[in-house]
Each structure stands twice: as C-alpha cells, then as structure tokens.
Steps between C-alpha positions, in 0.01 A plus 500: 500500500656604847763300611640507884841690549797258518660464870834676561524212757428131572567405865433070499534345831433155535298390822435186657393535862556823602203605596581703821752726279251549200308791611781685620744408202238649244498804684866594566506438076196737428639753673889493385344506120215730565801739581715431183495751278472283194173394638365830471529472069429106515315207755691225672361197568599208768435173393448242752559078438343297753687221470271180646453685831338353767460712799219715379732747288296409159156693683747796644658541143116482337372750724823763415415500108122626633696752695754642290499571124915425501482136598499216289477161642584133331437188677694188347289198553769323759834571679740533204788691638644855461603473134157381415390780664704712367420392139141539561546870626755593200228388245220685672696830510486770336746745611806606307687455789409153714655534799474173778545453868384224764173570783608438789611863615870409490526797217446831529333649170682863541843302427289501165693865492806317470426318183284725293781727409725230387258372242545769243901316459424123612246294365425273856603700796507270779498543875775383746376402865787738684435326828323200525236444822440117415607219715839363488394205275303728250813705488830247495285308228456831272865544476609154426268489219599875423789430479497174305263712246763706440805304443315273255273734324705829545153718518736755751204542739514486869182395575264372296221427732416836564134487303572931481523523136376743212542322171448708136202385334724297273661312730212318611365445173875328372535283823433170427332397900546119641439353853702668768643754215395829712873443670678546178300805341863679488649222322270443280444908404861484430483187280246728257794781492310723727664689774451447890633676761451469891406782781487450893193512657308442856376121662332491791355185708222333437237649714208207380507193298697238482799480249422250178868442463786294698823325413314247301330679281758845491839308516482194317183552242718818435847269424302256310378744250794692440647220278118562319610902408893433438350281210243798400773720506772270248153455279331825440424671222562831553576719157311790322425545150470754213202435190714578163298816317470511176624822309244739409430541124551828362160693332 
C-alpha cells in the first residue's frame, strides 16, 4: 500500500478576514520553502484555518487548494479565536515540524531562516518582533501584559505575541490548548519540560485589514487568564517513566 511522504514542515496560519493579503501571503511561503533544501528530500505543506470569515476569504482559500497541491484549508464553523484556530491547524498537520505565524503580511516568511536552525537544540523556537510598526495602543498594551506575563509566570520571553513560531512535533501534541491560550504557548511548552528559546525577527505595518485585537481583548483578557496558567503550572503532571523488565531466563 503506498503511503504519502511525511512533511518536513507544517506552516498553520490562522485567517479570519484577510482576504486582500491571502494571495500574496501563499506565495511569498511557496517560494521561501520551494527553495529549502530539505524540501528537495521531503514536501511541505501550509495549512490554512479560516476562522468564521466573513469578507469572502472562505471562496479565496477554496479556490487556492484547486491551485496548489501544498495548501490545506480548514474552515471552523464560526469565529472562535486564534487558539481555536490554532488547535484546529495543529490536529490537521502533519509535519514534523509545525511551524505558525499570523496573515496579515506583518511577517516576513524568510525570518523563517532565523528559526529553522535553532530547532535541532530547542524544542519551540519562537520569534521576537525586533521593532514593532503597530499603533501606540497595540504596542504600550503588549508590554504591560508582557511584562505582567513574565513576573507572574516567569516564561523569560519578551514577546509572546509574535505568532513566528516553529514548534517540534511534540510540543503540539503535549499542549493541553484553552480559549485565548495561543499567548502562553512558551509557558505552557515549558510547563511539559520542553525547552524554548526566543530569536529577533522583522514586523512591518499592516498594509490591509483591520487588526482583531485592542486593549480589551490583548490587555485585560490577557491579565485575566494568567491567574488560569499560574494554576496549570502549580498542577501539572509532568514526570516520565520506566516499564520494569523482567530478567531473561537462561536456555
């Protein structure tokens, strides 16, 4: 029975309208992994979550599968957030890597050369937004609540809403995902005794779209649920195990 290869590479991006960057997003990623070289011995594979969109993205993202054999697309049945999203793309990948990162064009995907190296020591590898081009809101916002993060949950990363992130297979598989959880991945890899480490990369403004977050829902939904992984963190179970063998009998 043939079986298809196994991706070297998961790229999961959730979307909810971003229709104007689609086309061009897709094709800045083809060609950056069309020119790895581990894509020459094995495929990659983006997998796109539509994530309740509205603005004629669910069509768009239909029409790409037709056009490319790389592109995977999910549509959740509402507007359930970027965790949700996430969650749905980290089940339907297959990649032994599953790397992440937001579509709205604020990333560049050759910063991916940044974080590929670094996954051979570090099990997540995630990206740091080295300067930010968001308003002053989006920005003074982030570092309260990056800053709060840190002093209560002591995950030792600058900033954790950079979505620029490759994550070992079993990472993903070991993460236990809740509402709004996508803005402690690095706490909660850590939790599980996995390693994380951080790298700078490039932000640039938004160029279409609208923003889904504000203070509201990046500031205080982010304080709120802090108190939600300190408790995950004095509760987990997090040990490993050895199965007693019994000696072998002598003939």
């Amino acid at each position: 029975m043939n079986t298809l290869p196994i991706p070297w590479i998961s790229v999961v991006i959730p979307i909810k309208d971003e229709r104007e960057n689609i086309p061009l997003l897709v094709s800045q990623l083809i060609k950056f992994f069309d020119s790895r070289p581990e894509s020459e011995t094995a495929p990659f594979e983006l997998v796109l979550v539509d994530d309740g969109s509205n603005d004629g993205s669910e069509t768009l993202l239909d029409e790409l599968v037709l056009q490319y054999a790389v592109v995977r697309v999910v549509h959740l049945d509402d507007n359930h957030g970027q965790t949700a999203a996430f969650d749905a793309g980290f089940r339907q990948a297959n990649g032994e890597l599953i790397a992440t990162m937001d579509g709205d064009l604020q990333y560049d995907p050759n910063d991916f050369t940044k974080l590929l190296p670094l996954v051979n020591q570090f099990d997540l590898v995630c990206g740091r937004r080295a300067a930010r081009h968001d308003n002053l809101v989006k920005r003074w916002s982030s570092t309260i609540a990056n800053r709060v993060r840190n002093w209560v949950i002591h995950d030792g990363i600058s900033d954790t809403g950079c979505s620029l992130k490759i994550f070992r297979r079993a990472v993903v598989e070991r993460m236990p995902l809740f509402k709004n959880m996508h803005r402690f991945f690095p706490a909660v890899a850590l939790m599980y005794g996995f390693t994380v480490t951080e790298v700078p990369v490039q932000h640039f403004p938004r160029a279409h779209g609208m923003s889904k977050y504000g203070v509201g829902n990046r500031l205080f939904v982010g304080l709120y649920d802090l108190f939600a992984v300190r408790w995950m963190q004095k509760r987990c179970l997090n040990y490993t195990m050895r199965e007693s063998k019994l000696p072998q009998s002598d003939k």
